[in-house]
Structure formats: C-alpha cells, structure tokens
C-alpha positions as CSV (number, residue, x, y, z in Angstrom):
1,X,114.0,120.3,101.5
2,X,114.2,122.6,104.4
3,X,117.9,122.6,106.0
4,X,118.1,119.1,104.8
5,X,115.4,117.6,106.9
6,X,116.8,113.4,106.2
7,X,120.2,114.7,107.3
8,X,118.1,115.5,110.9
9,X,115.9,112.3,110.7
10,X,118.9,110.3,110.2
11,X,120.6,112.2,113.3
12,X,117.7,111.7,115.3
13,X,117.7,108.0,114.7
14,X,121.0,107.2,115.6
15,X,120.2,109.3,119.1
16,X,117.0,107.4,119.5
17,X,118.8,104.4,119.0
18,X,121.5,104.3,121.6
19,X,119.0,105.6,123.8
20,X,116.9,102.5,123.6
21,X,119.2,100.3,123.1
22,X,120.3,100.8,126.7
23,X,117.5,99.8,127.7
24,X,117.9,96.6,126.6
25,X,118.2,94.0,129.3
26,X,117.8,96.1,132.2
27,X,114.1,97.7,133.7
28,X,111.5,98.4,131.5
29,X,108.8,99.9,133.9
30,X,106.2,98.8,131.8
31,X,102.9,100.1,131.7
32,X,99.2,99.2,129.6
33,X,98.0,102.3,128.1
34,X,94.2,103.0,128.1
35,X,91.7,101.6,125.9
36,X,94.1,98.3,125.0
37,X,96.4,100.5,122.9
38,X,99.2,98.5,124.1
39,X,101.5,98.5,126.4
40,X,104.9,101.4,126.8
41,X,107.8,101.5,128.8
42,X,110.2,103.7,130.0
43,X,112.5,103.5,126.3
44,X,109.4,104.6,124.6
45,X,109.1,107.8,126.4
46,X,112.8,108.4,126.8
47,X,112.8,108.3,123.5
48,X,110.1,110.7,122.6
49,X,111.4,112.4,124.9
50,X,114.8,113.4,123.2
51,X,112.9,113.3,119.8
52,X,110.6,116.0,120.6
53,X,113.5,118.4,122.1
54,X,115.7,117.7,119.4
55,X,113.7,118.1,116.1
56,X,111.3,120.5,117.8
57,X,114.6,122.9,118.5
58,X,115.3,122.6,114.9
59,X,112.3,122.8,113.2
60,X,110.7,124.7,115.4
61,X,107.6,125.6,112.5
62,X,106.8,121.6,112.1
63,X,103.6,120.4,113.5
64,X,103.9,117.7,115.8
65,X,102.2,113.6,115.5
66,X,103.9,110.7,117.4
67,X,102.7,107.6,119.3
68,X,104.0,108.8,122.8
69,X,102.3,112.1,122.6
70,X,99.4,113.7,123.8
71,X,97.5,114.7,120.2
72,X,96.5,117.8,119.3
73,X,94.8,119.9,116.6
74,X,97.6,122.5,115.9
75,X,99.8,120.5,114.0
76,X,96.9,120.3,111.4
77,X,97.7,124.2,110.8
78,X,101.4,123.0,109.8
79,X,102.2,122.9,106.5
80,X,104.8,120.2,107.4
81,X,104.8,117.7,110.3
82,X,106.4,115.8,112.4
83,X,105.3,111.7,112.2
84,X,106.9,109.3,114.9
85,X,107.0,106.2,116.3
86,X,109.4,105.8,119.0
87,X,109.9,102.5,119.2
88,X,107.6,100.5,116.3
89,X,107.3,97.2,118.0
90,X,107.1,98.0,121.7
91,X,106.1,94.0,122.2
92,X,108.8,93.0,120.4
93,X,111.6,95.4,122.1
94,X,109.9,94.1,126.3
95,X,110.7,90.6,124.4
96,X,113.9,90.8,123.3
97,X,113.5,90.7,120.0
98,X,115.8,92.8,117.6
99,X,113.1,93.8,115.3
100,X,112.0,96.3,116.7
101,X,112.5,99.9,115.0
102,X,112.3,103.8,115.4
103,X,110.3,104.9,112.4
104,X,110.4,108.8,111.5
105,X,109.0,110.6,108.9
106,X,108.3,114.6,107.9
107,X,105.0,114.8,105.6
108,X,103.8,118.3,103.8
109,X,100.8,118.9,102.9
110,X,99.7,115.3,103.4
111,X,102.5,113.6,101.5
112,X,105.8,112.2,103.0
113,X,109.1,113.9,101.9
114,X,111.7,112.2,104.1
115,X,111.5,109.2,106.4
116,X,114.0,107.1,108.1
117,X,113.4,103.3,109.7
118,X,115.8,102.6,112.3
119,X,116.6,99.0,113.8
120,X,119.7,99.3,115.8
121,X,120.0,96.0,117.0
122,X,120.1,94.6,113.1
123,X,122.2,97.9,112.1
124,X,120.0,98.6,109.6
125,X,118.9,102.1,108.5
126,X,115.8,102.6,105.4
127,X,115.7,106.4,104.0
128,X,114.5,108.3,101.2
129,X,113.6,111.7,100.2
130,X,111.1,113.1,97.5
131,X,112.7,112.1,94.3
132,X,116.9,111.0,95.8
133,X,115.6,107.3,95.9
134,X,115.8,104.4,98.6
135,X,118.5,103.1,100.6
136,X,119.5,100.4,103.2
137,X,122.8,101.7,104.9
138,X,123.2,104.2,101.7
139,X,123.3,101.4,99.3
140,X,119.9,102.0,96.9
141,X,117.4,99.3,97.2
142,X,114.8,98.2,95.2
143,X,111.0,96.5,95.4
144,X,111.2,93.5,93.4
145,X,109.5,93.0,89.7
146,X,107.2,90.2,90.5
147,X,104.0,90.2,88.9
148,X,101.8,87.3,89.6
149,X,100.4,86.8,93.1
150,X,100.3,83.1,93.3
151,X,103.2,82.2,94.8
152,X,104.4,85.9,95.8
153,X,106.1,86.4,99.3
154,X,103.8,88.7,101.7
155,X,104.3,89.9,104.8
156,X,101.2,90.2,106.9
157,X,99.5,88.9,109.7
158,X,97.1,85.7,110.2
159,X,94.0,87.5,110.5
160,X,94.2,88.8,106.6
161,X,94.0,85.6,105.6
162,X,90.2,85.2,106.7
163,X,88.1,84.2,103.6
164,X,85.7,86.9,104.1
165,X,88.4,89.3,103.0
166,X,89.1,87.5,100.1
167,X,87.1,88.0,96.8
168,X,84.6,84.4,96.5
169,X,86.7,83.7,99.6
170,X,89.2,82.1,97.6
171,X,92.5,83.0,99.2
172,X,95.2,83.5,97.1
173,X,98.7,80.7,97.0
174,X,101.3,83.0,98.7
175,X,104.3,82.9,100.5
176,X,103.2,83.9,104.0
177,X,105.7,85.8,106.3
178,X,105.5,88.2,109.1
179,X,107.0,90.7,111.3
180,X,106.1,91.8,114.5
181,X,107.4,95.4,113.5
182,X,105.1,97.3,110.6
183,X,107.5,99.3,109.9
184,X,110.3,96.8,109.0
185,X,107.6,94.6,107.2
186,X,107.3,97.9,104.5
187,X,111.0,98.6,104.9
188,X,111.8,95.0,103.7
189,X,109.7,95.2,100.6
190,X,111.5,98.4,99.6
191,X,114.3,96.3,100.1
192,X,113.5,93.4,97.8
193,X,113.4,91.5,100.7
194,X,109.6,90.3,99.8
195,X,107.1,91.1,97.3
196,X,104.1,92.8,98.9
197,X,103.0,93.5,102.2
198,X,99.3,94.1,103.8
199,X,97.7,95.1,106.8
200,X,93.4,95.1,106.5
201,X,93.0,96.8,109.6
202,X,93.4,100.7,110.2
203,X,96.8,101.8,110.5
204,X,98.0,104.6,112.7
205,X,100.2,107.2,110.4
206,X,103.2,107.2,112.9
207,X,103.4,103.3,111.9
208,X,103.4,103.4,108.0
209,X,104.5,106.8,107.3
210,X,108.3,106.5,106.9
211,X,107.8,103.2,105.1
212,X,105.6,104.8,102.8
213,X,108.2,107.2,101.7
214,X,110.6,104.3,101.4
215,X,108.6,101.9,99.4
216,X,107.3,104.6,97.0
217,X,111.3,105.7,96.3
218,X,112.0,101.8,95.9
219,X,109.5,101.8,92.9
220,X,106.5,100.2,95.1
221,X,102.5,101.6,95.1
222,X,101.4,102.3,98.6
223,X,97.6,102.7,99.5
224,X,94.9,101.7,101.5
225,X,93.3,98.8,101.6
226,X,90.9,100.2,98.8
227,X,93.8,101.3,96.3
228,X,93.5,104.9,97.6
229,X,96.6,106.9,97.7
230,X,98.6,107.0,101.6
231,X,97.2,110.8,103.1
232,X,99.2,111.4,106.1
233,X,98.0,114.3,109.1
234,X,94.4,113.4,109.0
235,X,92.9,114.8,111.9
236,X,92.5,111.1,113.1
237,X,95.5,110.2,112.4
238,X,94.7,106.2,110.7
239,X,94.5,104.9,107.3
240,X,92.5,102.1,106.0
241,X,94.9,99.4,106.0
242,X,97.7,99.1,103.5
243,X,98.4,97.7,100.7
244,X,102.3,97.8,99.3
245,X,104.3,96.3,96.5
246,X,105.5,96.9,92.9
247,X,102.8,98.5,90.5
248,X,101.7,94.7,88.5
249,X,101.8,93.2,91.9
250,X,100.2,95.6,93.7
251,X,97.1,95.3,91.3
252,X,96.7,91.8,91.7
253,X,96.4,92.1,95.1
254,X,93.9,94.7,95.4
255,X,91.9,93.1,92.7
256,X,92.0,89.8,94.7
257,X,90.7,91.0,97.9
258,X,86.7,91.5,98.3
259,X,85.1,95.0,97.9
C-alpha cells in the first residue's frame, strides 16, 4: 500500500476530528444544500477543507470524491481515489448527538483498500486494510456467526420495513435497530455489535465506502441491495442500497427481500 495510506487515513481522522469537535456547542452557520440533499454547516466544510489539503499534499496522484466537494470527472482517470465524508451524520452532529462520524476511505480500481470511521465524541476509531483485518481502537473485531434471520438484530431504517420490499410481503421477525449515522450502522456490524445491516435506497459511495472495507475485513459480505458486489468511483457516485452481514446471514436476507 502506497506510503502506508491507513497510517494517513488514521492521521487525517484524528485532524478531522478535533476540528469538528470544536464546533460542538458553538455556531453552526447552517445551510440547506440544493435539491434537498440536506443540510451543511460550517464543521462540514472546515473539515473538507483540511482533508483535501492534507491528503491531496500527500497523495498528490489520488483522484478526488467527497460529500463537500464540487464532483468532477478526473478522478475517474485515477487509478486510486480519494472517498470522504466529512461529517456522516450532519443531522445528528446540528443535534447534538455523538453519533456522528468522519468516514474515509482510498479505493483502486473500484475496490476499497483502506478506510477509517471516526466518531470522536464516542472515541471510537473502525480501520482495515486489504488483507491486515478489522479493528476498533486496534483491538480486531469481528461480524458475528448468526445464521438465521428470525430473530437477527438489523440496523436499518423504518422505511425498509414496507411489505412491498419484502418477498409475499411477509416481513421477516428481526431485531430492529438504527442509527442516524450509516457509517457507524456498518461499522457496528463489523464490530459484532449487530448482525446485519440494510439500506434499500441508493447510497452515495462517500457514505458506505469505509464501512465496506471494514465489514468485509470483519468476515461480513457487502453488496447491493441485489447481492452484487460494492463498486466504488462510479461516475455517479451511488450504489443500489446495501446489504451487509456474515456470509449465511447475509443470504437469508437477500433471499427474503422481493426481486
């Protein structure tokens, strides 16, 4: 991995982190993006801010994807890139909320190969790399074994509970749980925290990216909502919803939910 590039997520994280968190309690000057994307305040580009400088400066070859910034084509020539979120969770952050989190990620040629999920208000930090494994503060983590789906603990919102996305609209016995932060809801099934987690709707990449990385080091499947295989820098940079959990579990639940 070029000059260690988890050693620079992690770096950044910490960065982004005391930047935002001082923040915390004072002005936001909050503002609704176009087109209902929600809303951003001034942590969100101070962040970005410093993120783009700093891992820019030292990889200066990386294409470039994050929430906060004006998309272009040109990272799509990178062979690796760049994937951010500066604050995952905006809602939750102008709430007061502690789960919120800064979710970072380098993908090449499509695939992640080190991420990092911040949430400095829980002092909590998720990483992998390719093939090193999953931690939580450098201890290894785990997804859980479970295999049946009645009964399993999933994080996901109301909405995927609709009987039309349910196969005879029979909706499965679960555990139901949620987080206002996606990333943290795939970081806490790498984690063994939960059993599976689900979103139906499309995803942006700078939401699920590092948590992909996470899960898939923690011994979980990620895909979309179809049981494809995560792509990240897709010249519209969303996925079709996202499936997670261990490899028996993840199966039930895809095979559960209607075509």
């Amino acid at each position: 991995m070029p000059g260690n590039d988890l050693a620079l997520l992690t770096e950044a994280a910490y960065a982004a982190g005391r930047i935002a968190t001082g923040y915390v309690g004072g002005p936001l000057d909050m503002q609704d993006k176009p087109g209902g994307a929600g809303p951003v305040t001034a942590a969100d580009l101070a962040v970005n801010a410093m993120l783009l400088e700093r891992l820019r400066a030292a990889r200066p070859g990386y294409g470039w994807l994050s929430e906060e910034t004006e998309d272009t084509a040109a990272r799509l020539e990178a062979e690796r890139v760049f994937i951010v979120d500066p604050i995952d969770g905006t809602r939750s952050f102008i709430e007061g909320s502690d789960s919120w989190a800064h979710s970072l990620a380098v993908a090449k040629g499509g695939v992640v190969i080190a991420a990092v999920v911040y949430l400095p208000m829980r002092d909590k930090l998720y990483a992998a790399a390719a093939g090193q494994g999953a931690t939580l503060n450098g201890v290894p983590i785990r997804a859980t074994a479970r295999a049946d789906l009645a009964g399993a603990s999933i994080l996901a919102a109301k909405p995927n509970y609709a009987p039309e996305n349910w196969r005879g609209g029979r909706v499965p016995e679960v555990a139901r749980a949620f987080r206002p932060s996606l990333a943290y809801r795939l970081s806490l099934v790498a984690e063994g925290r939960y059993d599976a987690m689900m979103t139906l709707r499309p995803s942006w990449e700078w939401d699920i990216a590092a948590g992909d990385l996470i899960l898939r080091e923690a011994g979980a499947v990620t895909s979309d909502r179809r049981a494809v295989p995560l792509r990240f820098n897709n010249p519209v940079p969303m996925v079709d919803g996202v499936l997670a959990a261990n490899p028996l579990l993840h199966g039930a639940l895809h095979a559960a939910l209607a075509a």
